[in-house]
N, C-alpha and C positions, 0 to 999 in steps of 0.2 A: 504494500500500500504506500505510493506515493506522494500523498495528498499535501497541500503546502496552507500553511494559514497566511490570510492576507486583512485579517480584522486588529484593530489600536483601542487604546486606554489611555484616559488622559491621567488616571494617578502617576503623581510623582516620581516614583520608585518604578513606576513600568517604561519601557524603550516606547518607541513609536507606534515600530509592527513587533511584538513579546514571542510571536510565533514564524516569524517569517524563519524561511531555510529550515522547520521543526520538520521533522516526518511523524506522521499521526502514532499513537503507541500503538504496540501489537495486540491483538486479541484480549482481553483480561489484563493489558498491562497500559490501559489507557484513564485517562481523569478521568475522576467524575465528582460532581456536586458535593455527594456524602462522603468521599474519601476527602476534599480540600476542606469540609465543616469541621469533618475530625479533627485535621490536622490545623485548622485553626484555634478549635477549642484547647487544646492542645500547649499549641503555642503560648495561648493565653493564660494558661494557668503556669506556666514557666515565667512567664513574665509576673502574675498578680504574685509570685512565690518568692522572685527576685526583688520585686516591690516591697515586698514585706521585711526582707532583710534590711534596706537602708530604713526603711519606716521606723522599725524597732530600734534599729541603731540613733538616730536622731532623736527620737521620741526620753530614749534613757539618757540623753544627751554625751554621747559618743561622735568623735567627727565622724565625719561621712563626706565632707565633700570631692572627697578625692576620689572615694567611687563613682557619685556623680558627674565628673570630668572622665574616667574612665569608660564610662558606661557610655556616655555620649560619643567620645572618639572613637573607642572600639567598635559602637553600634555603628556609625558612619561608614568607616573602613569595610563592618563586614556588609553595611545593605548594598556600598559600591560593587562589592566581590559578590554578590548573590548577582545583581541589575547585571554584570558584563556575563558572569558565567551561571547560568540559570540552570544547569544540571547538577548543578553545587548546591541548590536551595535547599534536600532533604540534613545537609548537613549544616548551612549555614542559617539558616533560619530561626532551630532552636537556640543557636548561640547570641543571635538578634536578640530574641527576647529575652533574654538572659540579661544582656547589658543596657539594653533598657529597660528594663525593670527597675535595674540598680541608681539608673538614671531618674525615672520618672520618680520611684520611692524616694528620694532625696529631695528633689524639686516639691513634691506633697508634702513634707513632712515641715519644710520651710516654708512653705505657704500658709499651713495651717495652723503654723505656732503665730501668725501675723492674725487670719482671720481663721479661728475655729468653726469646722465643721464643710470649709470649704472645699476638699480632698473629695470627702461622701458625696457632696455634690457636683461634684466635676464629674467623679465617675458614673452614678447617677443615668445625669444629660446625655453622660458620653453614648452608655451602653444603650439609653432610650432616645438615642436619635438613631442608631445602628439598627433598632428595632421597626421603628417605624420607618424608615429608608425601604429596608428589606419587605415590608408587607406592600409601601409603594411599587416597590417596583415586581414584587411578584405578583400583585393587583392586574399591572396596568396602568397604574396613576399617572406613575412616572416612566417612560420612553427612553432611551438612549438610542435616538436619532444621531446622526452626522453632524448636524447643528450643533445638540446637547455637548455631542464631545468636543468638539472645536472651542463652544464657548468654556465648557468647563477646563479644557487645557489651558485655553489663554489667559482668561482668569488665575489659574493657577500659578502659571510660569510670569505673569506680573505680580502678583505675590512675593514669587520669589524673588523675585529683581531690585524691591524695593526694601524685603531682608536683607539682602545682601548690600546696597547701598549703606542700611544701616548697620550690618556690623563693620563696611570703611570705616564710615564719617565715625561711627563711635571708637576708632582703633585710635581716633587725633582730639578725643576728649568732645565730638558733635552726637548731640541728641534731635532726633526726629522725633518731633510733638506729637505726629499723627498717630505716631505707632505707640507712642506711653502713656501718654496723656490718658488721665481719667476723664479728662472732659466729653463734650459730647460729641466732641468728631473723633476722636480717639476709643471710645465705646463705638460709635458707629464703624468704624473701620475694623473693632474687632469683630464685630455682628458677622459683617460682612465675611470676612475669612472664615471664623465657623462654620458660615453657609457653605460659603467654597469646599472647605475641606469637607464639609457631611456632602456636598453632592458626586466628591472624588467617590466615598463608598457605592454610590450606584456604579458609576463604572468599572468598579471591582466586583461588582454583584455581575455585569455583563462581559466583563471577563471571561471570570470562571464559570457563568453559563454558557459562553461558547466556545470555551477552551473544552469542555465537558461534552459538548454536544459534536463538538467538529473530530474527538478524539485525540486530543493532546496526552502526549509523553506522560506517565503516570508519577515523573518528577515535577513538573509542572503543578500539583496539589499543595506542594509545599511553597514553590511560587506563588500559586493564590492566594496561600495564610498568609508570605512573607508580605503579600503587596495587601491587601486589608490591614495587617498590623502595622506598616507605617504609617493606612490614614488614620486608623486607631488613635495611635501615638499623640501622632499632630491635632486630630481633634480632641483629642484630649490636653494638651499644653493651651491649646487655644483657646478652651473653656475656660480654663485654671486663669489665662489673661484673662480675659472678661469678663468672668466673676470676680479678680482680685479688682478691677477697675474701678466695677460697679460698688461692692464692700469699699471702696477707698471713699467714695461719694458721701459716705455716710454718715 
């Protein structure tokens, strides 16, 4: 079977075309739905497990930040090494969650000592936008048209463009008001990346249901969790920003 995919994903962590040049898997040794849900549940509890160790450590007031910088860089490194070599995912993936976890536990745990209670509801939002996403789009609500992904890509990659200007300008001691500010454009603009990044999760819900459907490589499953759990991630920091913004109002 020489079939080639030619379908794209605007998440972040995904290439253009995630399947071009793939050859479909063989008989019994192809994706599918409930093997990539396993494997993301999976992940996630590697990650909420991870989490819990910097939590703990912070919480008894133990440093941690240094796991925190670890977790982050090591997590960077390995999703680069997952994105170029994508047969790598059954191995690099659980180690993904692993270092951020370590990461995300650290960033919660210093949040929370600022505004109490704020962690339970980050994750909360997180998991109940993830939920409602997925019944949109298994509904029907929501579409992943040509359109859909274009805007959703563009959107995302000027996101990025404009983090990235701000970790420059802030490398020479410059702050970007839009991006900190508690004020109202600075809430509004977190609003808005929220949205972004929850609408990345449909195009990882149509991913993996046409990686699944078209017979994608049965390493490809762990690619699905790997690219769900970075918009995870990020809608989850995202939250954490714009509920610490909204709490600063107060």
């Amino acid at each position: 079977m020489n079939r080639r995919f030619n379908f794209q994903s605007g998440n972040p962590a995904l290439k253009k075309n995630p399947f071009a040049g793939i050859s479909a898997g063989l008989r019994g040794q192809a994706m599918t739905v409930e093997g990539t849900v396993n494997k993301t549940v999976l992940s996630l509890v590697i990650l909420i497990v991870s989490a819990s160790y910097t939590w703990n450590l912070g919480m008894q007031g133990a440093p941690f930040m240094g796991m925190v910088m670890a977790g982050f860089i090591g997590g960077l490194i390995v999703a680069m090494i997952t994105i170029f070599k994508m047969h790598l995912a059954p191995i690099t993936t659980p180690i993904y969650a692993a270092l951020e976890g370590l990461a995300l536990g650290g960033i919660s745990v210093g949040i929370e000592m600022r505004y109490p209670g704020i962690a339970s509801q980050a994750v909360f939002l997180t998991f109940g936008t993830l939920g409602a996403l997925l019944l949109a789009y298994r509904t029907g609500v929501i579409r992943v048209t040509e359109k859909f992904k274009m805007g959703v890509f563009a959107a995302t990659g000027g996101i990025a463009i404009v983090y990235l200007l701000s970790f420059v300008v802030g490398m020479f001691g410059v702050s970007i008001p839009l991006i900190h500010s508690s004020g109202t454009f600075g809430i509004l603009f977190s609003l808005a990346v929220v949205v972004i990044a929850s609408l990345n999760l449909v195009l990882d819900f149509d991913f993996i249901a046409k990686g699944a459907a078209q017979g994608a490589p049965k390493y490809m499953e762990w690619f699905g969790a790997f690219s769900l759990l970075v918009t995870l991630v990020w809608l989850y920091i995202e939250i954490l920003h714009l509920l610490s913004k909204l709490q600063s109002r107060d």
